[in-house]
Structure formats: C-alpha cells, structure tokens
N, C-alpha and C positions, 0 to 999 in steps of 0.2 A: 457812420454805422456804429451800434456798439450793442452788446452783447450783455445783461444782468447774470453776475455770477454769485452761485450761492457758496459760504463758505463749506463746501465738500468736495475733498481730492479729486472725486469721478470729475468735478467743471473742469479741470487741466485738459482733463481731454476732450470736452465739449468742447471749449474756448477752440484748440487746436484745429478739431475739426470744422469750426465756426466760420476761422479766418483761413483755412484754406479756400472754403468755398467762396468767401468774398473775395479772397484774392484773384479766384480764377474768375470768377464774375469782372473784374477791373482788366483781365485781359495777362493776368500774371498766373503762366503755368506753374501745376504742381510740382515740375522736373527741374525747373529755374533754380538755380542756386541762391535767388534772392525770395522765393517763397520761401524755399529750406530756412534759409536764414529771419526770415521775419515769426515763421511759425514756429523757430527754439524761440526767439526773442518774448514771444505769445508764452510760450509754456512756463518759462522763468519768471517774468512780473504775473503771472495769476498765481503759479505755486506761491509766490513770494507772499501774494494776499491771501491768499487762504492759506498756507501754513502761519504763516506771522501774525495775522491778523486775527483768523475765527470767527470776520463778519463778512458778511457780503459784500459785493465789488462789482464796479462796472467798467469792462474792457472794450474800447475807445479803437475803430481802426480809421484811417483818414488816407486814401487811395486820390489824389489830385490826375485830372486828366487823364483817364484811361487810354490807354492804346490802342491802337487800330491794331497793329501787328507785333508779336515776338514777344511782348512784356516792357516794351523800350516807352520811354517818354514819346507825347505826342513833338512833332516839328523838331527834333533833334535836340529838344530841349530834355535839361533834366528836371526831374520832378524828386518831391520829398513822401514818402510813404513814414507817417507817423502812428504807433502804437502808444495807447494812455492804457492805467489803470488806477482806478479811484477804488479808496479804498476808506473806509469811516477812524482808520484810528492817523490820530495828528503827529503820532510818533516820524521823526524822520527816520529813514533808512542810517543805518548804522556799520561803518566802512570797518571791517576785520578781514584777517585773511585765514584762511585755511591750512591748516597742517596737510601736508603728503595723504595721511590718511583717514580725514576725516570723510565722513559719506555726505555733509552737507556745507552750505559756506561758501559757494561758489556762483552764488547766482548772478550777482552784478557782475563780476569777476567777467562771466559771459557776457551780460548785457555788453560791459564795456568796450568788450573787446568787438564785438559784431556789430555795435549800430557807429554813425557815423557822429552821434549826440545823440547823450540824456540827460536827465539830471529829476530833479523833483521840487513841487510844489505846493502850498496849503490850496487844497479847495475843501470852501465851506469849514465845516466841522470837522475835516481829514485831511489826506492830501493825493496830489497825482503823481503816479512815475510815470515818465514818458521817456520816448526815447524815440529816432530818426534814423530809417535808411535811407541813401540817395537811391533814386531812380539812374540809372545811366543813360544818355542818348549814346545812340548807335556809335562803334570803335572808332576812334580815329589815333591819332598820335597825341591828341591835345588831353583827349578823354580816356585813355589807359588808364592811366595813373588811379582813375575813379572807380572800375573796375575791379583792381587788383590791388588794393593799399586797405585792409582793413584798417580802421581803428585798433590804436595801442591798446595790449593787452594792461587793465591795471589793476588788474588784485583786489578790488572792491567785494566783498560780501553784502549780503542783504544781513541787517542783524537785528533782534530780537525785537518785536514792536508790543 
C-alpha cells in the first residue's frame, strides 16, 4: 500500500489518517498500542520529508498476514509491519542531537527509540527511510520480552537535507 505525499504540512496529517485506516483494515485497532505507535512513526518520516525535503514523497505501508483476531500475528507467529518513505532528495539523513530546548531535532531520536529497525537507503535518484515494528504473537513467557523491550532510545535527529 502507499500513499503519494505532496510536499505540504497539511499530508502529516493525511498520511496519519491514511495509515490508520489501513491499519484497521489489516485487523490492527486504533486503541492498540502498536497502531499509536506505527502512526507517531507515520507522522515523523513524512514531517521529516516534507519539512527537509520540499518535494514530494511516497509513504510505503507493508501489513504481512493480517489477523483474524486482536491485531496479533496469524498461527502465533510474529509478523514485521514495515513503514517506507521515499523521498527525491539523495541527501542522507543527518544524526545531531537536540538541546533541552529546541522545538525541532528529535525526529529519528523517536524513530529510534519506537521501531524495532530502521535505517535508510539510495532508491533511484533519492533514497528511503524505513523502519520496522514487530507484530507480537499472543503472551506467553517466551514472547514478553517482545511486547515490552522498546528499542534503545538513541539520540539520532533527522538533519538538514
């Protein structure tokens, strides 16, 4: 599935409300802690392209084996829900950190900390950010840990492109 975003502020929050509905369409409620968390992940790589960028973008969702029930992987298996965004300029992402009180500078900072893997790539004449949440199969003692262990917070900015 993906979504053509134009480079103006208002797509933040198309995209958002984009990939809610696909999410719930996959079987992943809006109330899920793991919607919450995929649709900051959504709002942070499109601001990133349209403030940094100035050109159009295309945001990428990829929902493997939807669920029957709860939002859980199908067969107790886990599944990867990955979010792209392509964007025209080849500049990579740029790691700074943010002072106490800056109002910008924290975007990867999140990324990082919320998905379980990103990183970024040349495609074409740009490149893509991408990033990965795990699906969880249903609790057990093996599968906690998966649940409850965000990714390390690491201080990454998105910076100037």
């Amino acid at each position: 599935m993906q979504l053509e975003i134009r480079p103006d502020p208002a797509e933040v929050g198309r995209a958002r409300r984009w990939a809610r509905s696909r999410l719930a369409g996959s079987g992943i409620g809006a109330d899920e802690s793991l919607a919450e968390t995929l649709v900051l992940l959504v709002s942070e790589l499109v601001t990133n392209a349209v403030v940094h960028t100035g050109r159009p973008a295309v945001l990428r969702l990829s929902v493997p084996g939807a669920p029957a029930v709860g939002g859980r992987a199908p067969d107790g298996a886990a599944a990867t829900v990955r979010l792209e965004v392509v964007d025209a300029s080849a500049r990579a992402p740029r790691p700074r950190r943010a002072d106490g009180d800056d109002t910008d500078g924290r975007g990867l900072a999140l990324v990082d900390g919320l998905a379980d893997r990103w990183g970024w790539i040349a495609e074409g004449t740009g490149k893509c950010i991408w990033c990965e949440v795990d699906r969880c199969p249903p609790t057990t003692v093996a599968t906690a840990a998966c649940e409850t262990a965000p990714a390390a917070y690491g201080g990454l900015a998105y910076g100037a492109v």
